[in-house]
C-alpha positions as CSV (number, residue, x, y, z in Angstrom):
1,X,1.2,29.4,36.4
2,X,2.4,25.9,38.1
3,X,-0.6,23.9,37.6
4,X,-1.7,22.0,41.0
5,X,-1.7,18.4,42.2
6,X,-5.5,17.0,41.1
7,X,-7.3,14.0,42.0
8,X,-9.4,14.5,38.8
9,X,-6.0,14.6,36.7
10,X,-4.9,11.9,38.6
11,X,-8.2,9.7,37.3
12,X,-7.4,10.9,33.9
13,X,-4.2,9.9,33.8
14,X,-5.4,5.9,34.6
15,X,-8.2,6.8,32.2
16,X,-5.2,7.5,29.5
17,X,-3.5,4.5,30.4
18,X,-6.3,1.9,30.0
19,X,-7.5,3.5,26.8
20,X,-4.1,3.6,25.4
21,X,-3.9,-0.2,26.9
22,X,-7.2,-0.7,24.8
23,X,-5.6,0.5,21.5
24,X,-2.9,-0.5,18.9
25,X,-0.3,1.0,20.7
26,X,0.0,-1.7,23.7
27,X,4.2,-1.7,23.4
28,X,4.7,1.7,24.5
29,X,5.4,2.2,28.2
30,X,2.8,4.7,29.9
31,X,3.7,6.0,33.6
32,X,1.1,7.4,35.7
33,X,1.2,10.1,36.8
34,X,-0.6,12.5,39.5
35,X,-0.3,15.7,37.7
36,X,0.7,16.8,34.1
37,X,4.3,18.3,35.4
38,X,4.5,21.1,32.7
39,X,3.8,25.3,33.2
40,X,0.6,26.1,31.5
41,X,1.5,27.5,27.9
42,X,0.8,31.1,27.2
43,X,-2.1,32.1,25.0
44,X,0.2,33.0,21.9
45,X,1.5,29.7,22.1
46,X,-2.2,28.2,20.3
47,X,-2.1,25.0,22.7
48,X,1.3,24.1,22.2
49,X,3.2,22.7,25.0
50,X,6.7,21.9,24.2
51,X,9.4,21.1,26.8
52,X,8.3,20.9,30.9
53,X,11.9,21.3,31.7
54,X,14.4,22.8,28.7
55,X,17.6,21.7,30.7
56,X,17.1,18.1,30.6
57,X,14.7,18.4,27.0
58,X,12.0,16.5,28.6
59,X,9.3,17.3,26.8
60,X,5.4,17.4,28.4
61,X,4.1,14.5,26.4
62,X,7.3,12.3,27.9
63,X,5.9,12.8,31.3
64,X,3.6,9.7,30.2
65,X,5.1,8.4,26.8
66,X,8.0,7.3,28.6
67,X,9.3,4.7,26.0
68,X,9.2,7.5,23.2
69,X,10.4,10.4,25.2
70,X,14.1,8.1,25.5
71,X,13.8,6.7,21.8
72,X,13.3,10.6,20.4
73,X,16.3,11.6,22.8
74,X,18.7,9.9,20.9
75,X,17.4,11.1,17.6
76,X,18.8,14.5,15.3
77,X,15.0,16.3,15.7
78,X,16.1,16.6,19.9
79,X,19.3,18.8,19.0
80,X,18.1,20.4,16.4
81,X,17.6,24.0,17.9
82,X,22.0,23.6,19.0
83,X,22.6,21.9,15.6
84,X,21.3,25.1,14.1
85,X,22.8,27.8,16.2
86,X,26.3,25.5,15.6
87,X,26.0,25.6,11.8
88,X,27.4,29.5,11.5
89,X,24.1,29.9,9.4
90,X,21.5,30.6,11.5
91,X,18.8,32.6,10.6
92,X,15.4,33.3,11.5
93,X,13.8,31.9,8.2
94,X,15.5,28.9,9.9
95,X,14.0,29.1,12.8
96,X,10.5,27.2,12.7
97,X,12.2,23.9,11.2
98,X,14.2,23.4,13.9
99,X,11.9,24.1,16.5
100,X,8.2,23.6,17.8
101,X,6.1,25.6,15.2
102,X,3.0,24.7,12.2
103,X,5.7,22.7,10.0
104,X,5.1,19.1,10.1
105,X,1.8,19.2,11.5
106,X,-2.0,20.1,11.3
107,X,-1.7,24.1,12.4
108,X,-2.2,26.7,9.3
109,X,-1.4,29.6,11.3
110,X,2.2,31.1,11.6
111,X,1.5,32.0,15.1
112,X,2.0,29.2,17.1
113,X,4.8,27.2,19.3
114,X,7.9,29.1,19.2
115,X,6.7,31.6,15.9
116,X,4.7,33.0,18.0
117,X,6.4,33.2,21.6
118,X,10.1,33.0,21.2
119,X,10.0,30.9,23.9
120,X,13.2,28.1,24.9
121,X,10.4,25.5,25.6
122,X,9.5,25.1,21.9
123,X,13.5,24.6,20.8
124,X,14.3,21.7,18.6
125,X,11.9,19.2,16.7
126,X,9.6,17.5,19.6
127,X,6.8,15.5,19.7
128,X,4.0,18.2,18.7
129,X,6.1,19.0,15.5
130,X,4.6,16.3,14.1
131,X,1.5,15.7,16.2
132,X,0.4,19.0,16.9
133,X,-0.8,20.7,19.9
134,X,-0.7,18.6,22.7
135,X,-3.2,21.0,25.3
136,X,-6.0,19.3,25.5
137,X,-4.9,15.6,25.2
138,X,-2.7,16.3,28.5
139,X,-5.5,18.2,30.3
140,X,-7.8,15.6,29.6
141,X,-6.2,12.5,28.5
142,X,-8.6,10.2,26.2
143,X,-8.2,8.7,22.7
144,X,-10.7,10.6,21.6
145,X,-8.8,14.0,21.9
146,X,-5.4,12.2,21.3
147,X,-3.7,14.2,18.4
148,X,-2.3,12.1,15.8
149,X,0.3,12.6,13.4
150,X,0.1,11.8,9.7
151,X,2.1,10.4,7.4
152,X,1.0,11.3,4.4
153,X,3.8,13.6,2.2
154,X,2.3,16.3,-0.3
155,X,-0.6,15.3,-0.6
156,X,-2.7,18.4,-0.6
157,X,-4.6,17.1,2.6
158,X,-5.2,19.4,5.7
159,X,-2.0,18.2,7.3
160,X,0.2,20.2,5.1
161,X,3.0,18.4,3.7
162,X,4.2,16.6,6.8
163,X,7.7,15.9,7.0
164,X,8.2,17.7,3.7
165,X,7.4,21.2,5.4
166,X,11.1,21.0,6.0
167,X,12.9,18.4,4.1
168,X,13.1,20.3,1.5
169,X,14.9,23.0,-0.5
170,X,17.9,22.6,-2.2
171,X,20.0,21.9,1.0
172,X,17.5,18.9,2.2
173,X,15.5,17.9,-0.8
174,X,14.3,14.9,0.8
175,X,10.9,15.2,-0.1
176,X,11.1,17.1,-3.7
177,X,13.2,13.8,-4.8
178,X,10.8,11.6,-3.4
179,X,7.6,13.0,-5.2
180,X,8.9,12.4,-8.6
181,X,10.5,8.6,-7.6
182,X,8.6,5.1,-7.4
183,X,7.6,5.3,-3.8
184,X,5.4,7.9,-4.1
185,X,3.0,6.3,-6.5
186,X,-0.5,5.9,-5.0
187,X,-2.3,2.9,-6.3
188,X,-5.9,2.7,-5.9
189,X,-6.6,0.0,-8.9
190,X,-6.6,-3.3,-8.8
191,X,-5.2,-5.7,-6.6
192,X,-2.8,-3.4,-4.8
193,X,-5.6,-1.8,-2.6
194,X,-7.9,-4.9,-2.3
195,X,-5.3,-8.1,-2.1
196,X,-3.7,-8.6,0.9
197,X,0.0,-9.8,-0.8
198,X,0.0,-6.4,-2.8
199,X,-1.1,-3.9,-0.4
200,X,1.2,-5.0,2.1
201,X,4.2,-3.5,-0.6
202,X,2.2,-1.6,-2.3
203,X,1.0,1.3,-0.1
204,X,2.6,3.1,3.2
205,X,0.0,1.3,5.6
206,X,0.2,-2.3,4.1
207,X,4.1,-1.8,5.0
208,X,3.7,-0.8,8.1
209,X,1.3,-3.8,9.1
210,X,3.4,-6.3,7.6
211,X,6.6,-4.8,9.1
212,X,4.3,-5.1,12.9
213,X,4.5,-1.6,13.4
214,X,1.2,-0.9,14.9
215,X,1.3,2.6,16.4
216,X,-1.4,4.8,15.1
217,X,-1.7,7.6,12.6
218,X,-4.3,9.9,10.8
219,X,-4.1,7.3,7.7
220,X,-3.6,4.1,9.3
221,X,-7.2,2.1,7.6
222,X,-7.7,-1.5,6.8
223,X,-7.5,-3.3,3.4
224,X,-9.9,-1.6,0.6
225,X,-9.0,2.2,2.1
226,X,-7.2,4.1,-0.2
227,X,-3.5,3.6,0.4
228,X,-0.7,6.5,0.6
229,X,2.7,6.0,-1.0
230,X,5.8,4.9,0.9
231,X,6.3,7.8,2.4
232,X,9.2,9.2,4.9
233,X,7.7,7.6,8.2
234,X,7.4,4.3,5.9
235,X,11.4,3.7,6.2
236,X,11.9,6.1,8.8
237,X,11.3,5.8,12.7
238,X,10.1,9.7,13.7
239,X,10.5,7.9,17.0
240,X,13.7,6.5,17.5
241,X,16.9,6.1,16.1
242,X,17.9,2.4,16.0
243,X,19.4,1.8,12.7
244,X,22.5,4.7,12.0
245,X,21.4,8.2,12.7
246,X,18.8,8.0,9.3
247,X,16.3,6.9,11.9
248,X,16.1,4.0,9.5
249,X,13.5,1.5,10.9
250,X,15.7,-1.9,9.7
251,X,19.2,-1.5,8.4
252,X,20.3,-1.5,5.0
253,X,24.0,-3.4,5.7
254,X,22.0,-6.9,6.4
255,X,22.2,-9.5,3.7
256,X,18.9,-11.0,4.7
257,X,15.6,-10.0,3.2
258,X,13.7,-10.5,6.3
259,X,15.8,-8.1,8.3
260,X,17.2,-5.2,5.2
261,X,14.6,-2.9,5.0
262,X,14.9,-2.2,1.0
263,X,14.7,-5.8,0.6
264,X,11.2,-6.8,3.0
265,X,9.3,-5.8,-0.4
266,X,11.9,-6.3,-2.7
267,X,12.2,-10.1,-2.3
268,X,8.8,-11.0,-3.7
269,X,8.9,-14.0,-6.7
270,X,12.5,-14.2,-7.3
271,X,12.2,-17.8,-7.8
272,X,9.2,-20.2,-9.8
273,X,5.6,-19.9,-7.7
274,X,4.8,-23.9,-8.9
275,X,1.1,-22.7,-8.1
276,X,1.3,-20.1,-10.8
277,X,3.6,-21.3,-13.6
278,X,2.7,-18.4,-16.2
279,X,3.5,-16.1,-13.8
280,X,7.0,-14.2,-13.9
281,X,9.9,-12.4,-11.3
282,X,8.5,-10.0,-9.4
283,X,10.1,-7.1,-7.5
284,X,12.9,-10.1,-7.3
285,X,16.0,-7.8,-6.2
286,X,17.0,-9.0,-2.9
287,X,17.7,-12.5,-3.1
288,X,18.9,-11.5,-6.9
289,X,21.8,-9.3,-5.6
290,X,22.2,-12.1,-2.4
291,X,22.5,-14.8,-5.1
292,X,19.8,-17.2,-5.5
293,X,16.9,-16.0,-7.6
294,X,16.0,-17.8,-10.2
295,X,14.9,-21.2,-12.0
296,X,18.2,-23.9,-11.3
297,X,18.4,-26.2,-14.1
298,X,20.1,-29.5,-14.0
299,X,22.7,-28.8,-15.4
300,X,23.8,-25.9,-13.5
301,X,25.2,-27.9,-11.1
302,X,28.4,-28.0,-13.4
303,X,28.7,-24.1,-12.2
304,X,29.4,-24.7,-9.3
305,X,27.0,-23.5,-6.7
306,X,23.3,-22.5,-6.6
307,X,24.5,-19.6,-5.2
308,X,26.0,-17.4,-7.2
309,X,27.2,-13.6,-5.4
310,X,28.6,-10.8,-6.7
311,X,30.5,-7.7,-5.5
312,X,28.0,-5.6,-5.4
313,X,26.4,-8.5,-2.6
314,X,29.1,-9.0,-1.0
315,X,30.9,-7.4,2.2
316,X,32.5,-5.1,-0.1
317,X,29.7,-3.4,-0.2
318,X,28.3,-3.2,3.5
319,X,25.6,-0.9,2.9
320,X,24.5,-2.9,-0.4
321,X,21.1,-1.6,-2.2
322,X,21.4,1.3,-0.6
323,X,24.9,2.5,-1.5
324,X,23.7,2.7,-5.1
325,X,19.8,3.9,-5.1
326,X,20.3,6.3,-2.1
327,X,23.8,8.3,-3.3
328,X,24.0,11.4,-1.5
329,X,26.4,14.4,-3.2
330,X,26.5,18.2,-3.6
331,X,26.6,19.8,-7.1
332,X,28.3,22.8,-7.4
333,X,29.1,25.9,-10.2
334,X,31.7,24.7,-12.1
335,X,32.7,28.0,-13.3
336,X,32.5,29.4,-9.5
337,X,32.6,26.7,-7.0
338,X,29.5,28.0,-5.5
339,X,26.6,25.5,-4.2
340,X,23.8,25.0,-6.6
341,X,22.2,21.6,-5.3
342,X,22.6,19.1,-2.9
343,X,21.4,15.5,-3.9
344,X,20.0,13.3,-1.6
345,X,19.3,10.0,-3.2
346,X,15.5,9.9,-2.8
347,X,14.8,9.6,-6.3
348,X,16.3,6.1,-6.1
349,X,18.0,5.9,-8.9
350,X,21.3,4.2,-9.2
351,X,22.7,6.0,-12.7
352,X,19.9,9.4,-13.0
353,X,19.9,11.7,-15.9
354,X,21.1,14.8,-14.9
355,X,19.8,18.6,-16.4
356,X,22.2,21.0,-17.4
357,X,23.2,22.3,-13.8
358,X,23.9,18.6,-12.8
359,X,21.0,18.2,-10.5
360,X,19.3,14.1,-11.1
361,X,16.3,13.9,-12.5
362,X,13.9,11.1,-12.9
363,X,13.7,11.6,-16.8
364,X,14.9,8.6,-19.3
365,X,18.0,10.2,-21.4
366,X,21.2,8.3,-23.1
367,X,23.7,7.0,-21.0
368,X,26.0,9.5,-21.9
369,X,23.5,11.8,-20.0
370,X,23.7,9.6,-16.9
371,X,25.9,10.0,-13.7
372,X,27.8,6.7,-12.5
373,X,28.7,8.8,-9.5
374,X,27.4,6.3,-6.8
375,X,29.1,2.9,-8.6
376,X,32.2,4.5,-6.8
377,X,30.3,4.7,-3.3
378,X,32.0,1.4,-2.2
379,X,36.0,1.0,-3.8
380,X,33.5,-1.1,-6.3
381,X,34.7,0.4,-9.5
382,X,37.8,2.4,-10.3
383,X,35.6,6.1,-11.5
384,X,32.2,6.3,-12.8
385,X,33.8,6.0,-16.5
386,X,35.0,2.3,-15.7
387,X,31.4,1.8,-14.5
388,X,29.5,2.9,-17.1
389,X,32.4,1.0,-20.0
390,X,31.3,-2.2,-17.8
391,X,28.0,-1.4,-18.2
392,X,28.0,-1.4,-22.0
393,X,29.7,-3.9,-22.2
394,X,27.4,-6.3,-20.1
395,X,24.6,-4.7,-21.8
396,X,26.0,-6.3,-25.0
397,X,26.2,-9.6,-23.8
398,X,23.2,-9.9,-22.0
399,X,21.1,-8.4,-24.7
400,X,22.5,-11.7,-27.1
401,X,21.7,-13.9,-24.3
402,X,17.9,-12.4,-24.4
403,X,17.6,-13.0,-27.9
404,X,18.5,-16.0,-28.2
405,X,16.5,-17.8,-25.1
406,X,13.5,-15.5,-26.2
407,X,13.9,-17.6,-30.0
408,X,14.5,-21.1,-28.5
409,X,11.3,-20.4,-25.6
410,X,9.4,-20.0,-28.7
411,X,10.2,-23.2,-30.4
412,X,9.0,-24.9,-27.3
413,X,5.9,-26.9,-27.5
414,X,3.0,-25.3,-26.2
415,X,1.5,-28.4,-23.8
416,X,5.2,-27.3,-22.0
417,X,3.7,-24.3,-20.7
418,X,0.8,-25.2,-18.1
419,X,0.1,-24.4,-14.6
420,X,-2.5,-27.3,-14.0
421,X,-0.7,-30.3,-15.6
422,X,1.2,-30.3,-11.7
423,X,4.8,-30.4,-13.2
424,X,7.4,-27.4,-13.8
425,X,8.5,-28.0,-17.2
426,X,12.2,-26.5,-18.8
427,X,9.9,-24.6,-21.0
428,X,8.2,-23.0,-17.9
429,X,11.1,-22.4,-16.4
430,X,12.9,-20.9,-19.0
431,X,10.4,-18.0,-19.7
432,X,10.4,-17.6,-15.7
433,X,14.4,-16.8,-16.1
434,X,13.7,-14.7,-18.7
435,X,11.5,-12.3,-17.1
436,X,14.5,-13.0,-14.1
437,X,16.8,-11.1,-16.3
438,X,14.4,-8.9,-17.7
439,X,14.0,-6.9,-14.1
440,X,15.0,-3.3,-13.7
441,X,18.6,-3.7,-13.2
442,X,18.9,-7.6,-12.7
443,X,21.8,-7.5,-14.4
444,X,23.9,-5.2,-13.2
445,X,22.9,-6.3,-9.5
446,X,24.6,-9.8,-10.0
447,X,25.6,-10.4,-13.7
448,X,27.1,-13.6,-12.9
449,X,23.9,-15.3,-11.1
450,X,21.9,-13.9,-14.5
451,X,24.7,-15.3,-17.3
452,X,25.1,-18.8,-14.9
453,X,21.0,-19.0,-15.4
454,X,20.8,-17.7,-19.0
455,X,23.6,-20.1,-20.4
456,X,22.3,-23.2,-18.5
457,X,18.7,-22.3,-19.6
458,X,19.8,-22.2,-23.2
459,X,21.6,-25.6,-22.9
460,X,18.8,-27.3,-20.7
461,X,16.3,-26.8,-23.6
462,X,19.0,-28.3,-26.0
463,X,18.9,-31.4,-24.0
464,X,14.8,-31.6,-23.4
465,X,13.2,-30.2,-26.3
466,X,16.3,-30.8,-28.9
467,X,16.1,-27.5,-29.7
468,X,19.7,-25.6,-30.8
469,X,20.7,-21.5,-29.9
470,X,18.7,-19.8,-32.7
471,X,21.7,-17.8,-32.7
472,X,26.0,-18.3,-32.1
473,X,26.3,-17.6,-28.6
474,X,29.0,-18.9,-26.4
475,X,27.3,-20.7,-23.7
476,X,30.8,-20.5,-21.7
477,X,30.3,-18.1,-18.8
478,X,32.6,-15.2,-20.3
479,X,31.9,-12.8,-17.2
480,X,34.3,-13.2,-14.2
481,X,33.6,-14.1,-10.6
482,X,35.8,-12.6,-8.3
483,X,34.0,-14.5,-5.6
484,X,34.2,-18.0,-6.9
């Protein structure tokens, strides 16, 4: 049945727009409009709408949400229903991922959207997917009845597992990786979920906030709520598709930690807080693989240059953090060929342990248990076997480096180590370039930034405190710089 012209839809419809004016979401261009332009959904359908016209895919809730309507267009979720049927796999166990059904969103019954009817109007991944049935909000459009869309992943709450209801498997385990990586830790102690600085890293809404995304969402809470994890919709737009076609929300090939969206919280103290002397690095990544984390002292100026970059910073490696911690490959039978696993990176792990079947696992194992597989991604290293030899071989001349700053630090006198004397002392700098190269892969994300600082550390407290290497180390830089 065509639903009529209304003037009581037409009211709602300015009602929708100035309480959507009202709330967070004042970017997003609403169109009035004098009647919902959609066929009234059958009964089996459980108050899903889907598309009001499947030729041009304009779905009902773009009649209004005109902005996101043209930003989903562009995105894989509005072909998914043709990418399917174009795979040569298509099946009906398929089926209610790539269209409108109770995946992604707050239904519990099977019967609903496309399960249910079989109906065109409910192809490919739309707007309900995720937010669930849409009836009610565009018969009577308020904020009270607006359904919104959660993104919380496996969490046991009522909304299912949100975007993991189909990312995953063994052909898209997306979300499987995720649980067992980093960004999935909840933190409820402490200063993560009551500071401001930490929350805004340290849980999926914090992120968001900082980042000025202010659309709204079943979780979205002020500081002291208890925070999710960095879930999908964290680094992904569900919305649009600005950065490659990962939906990314900021790109990854930027060498700028404002703008790369693995660096805006992996940037944090990379060099001395002066307020807080005792205080090390912290989550210092960014500017470390950019070049200039770190404590400079004076005599570092015979290197050369405070900054310092490497390959793995440079443009030989556009895609830069992520071309190491998000490496994408397929694992197959090695006795048969046939697919076993595909890998998709979100574990975040540049060199995982892999099980017996080759599949990554977050586990801690030897190295010769590890796969180098993604130190090839960029032409950086020859094969994975030239990465990891590198490896141990840095490894070896880092770990003399460490023990013989950590002996001379110790040697230091203690009224050298004070955040209220209003001075930053060799001393306190010294133990803040220690903890430098003491970060989860500092190292290997720009050896010759952490050897330039280590060596002129070691000599700086020579010439302050008069104190000698504790051990024979050659303070010559012995690593390389192809850039300098």
């Amino acid at each position: 049945m065509k639903t009529s012209k209304s003037p009581v839809l037409a009211r709602l419809a300015a009602v929708l727009v100035a309480a959507l004016a009202a709330s967070s979401c004042t970017s997003e261009k609403l169109v009035y409009r004098n009647e919902p332009g959609f066929t009234t959904p059958s009964a089996a359908a459980a108050n899903f709408v889907g598309y009001a016209d499947t030729v041009t895919k304009q779905t009902v809730c773009g009649n209004c949400h005109v902005d996101k309507q043209t930003q989903w267009a562009g995105t894989k979720h509005a072909t998914a229903w043709a990418d399917l049927q174009a795979s040569g796999h298509a099946t009906a166990a398929c089926e209610p991922c790539h269209t409108v059904s109770k995946n992604g969103n707050a239904a519990t019954s099977d019967a609903v959207g496309y399960t249910a009817t079989k109906d065109a109007r409910y192809h490919d991944v739309q707007c309900e997917s995720c937010h669930g049935a849409g009836l009610g909000h565009v018969s009577a459009p308020s904020l009270a009845n607006t359904p919104l869309a959660s993104i919380a992943v496996d969490t046991g709450t009522s909304f299912g597992n949100g975007c993991g209801e189909c990312h995953t498997g063994t052909h898209e385990p997306f979300v499987d990786e995720w649980k067992l990586s980093g960004h999935a830790i909840v933190e409820t102690r402490g200063s993560a979920a009551t500071n401001a600085s930490c929350y805004m890293c340290h849980s999926g809404q914090g992120a968001l906030a900082s980042w000025g995304i202010n659309t709204n969402y079943v979780e979205k809470a002020g500081l002291g709520v208890k925070p999710v994890g960095t879930t999908c919709a964290v680094c992904h737009d569900p919305h649009a598709n600005n950065n490659s076609d990962h939906q990314l929300r900021f790109p990854v090939d930027v060498p700028d930690e404002t703008q790369n969206l693995c660096m805006k919280c992996h940037h944090r103290r990379a060099t001395p807080d002066l307020t807080s002397a005792s205080s090390g690095a912290h989550s210092p990544e960014g500017p470390t693989l950019l070049g200039y984390a770190g404590w400079i002292p004076p005599n570092m100026s015979t290197v050369g240059t405070d900054t310092i970059v490497a390959t793995h910073g440079s443009d030989r490696n556009p895609a830069l953090c992520a071309t190491c911690h998000v490496n994408r490959f397929t694992v197959t039978d090695p006795a048969t060929g046939n697919f076993v696993f595909q890998a998709t990176g979100h574990l975040f792990l540049a060199i995982p342990c892999i099980d017996s079947t080759g599949k990554p696992t977050n586990t801690d194992c030897d190295i010769s248990q590890r796969t180098f597989a993604a130190c090839t991604g960029s032409g950086c290293h020859g094969s994975p076997d030239v990465a990891k030899s590198l490896m141990l071989t840095v490894e070896q001349r880092f770990s003399l480096l460490d023990s013989t700053l950590t002996h001379m630090i110790a040697k230091i006198p203690s009224t050298e180590f004070s955040n209220t004397d209003g001075r930053y002392t060799t001393g306190e700098g010294a133990k803040f370039n220690l903890s430098l190269s003491r970060a989860p892969g500092a190292y290997v994300h720009n050896p010759f930034l952490i050897e330039a600082l280590m060596t002129a550390t070691i000599k700086q407290i020579t010439i302050d405190y008069g104190i000698p290497a504790a051990e024979k180390v050659n303070l010559n830089n012995v690593l390389q710089n192809p850039q300098h």
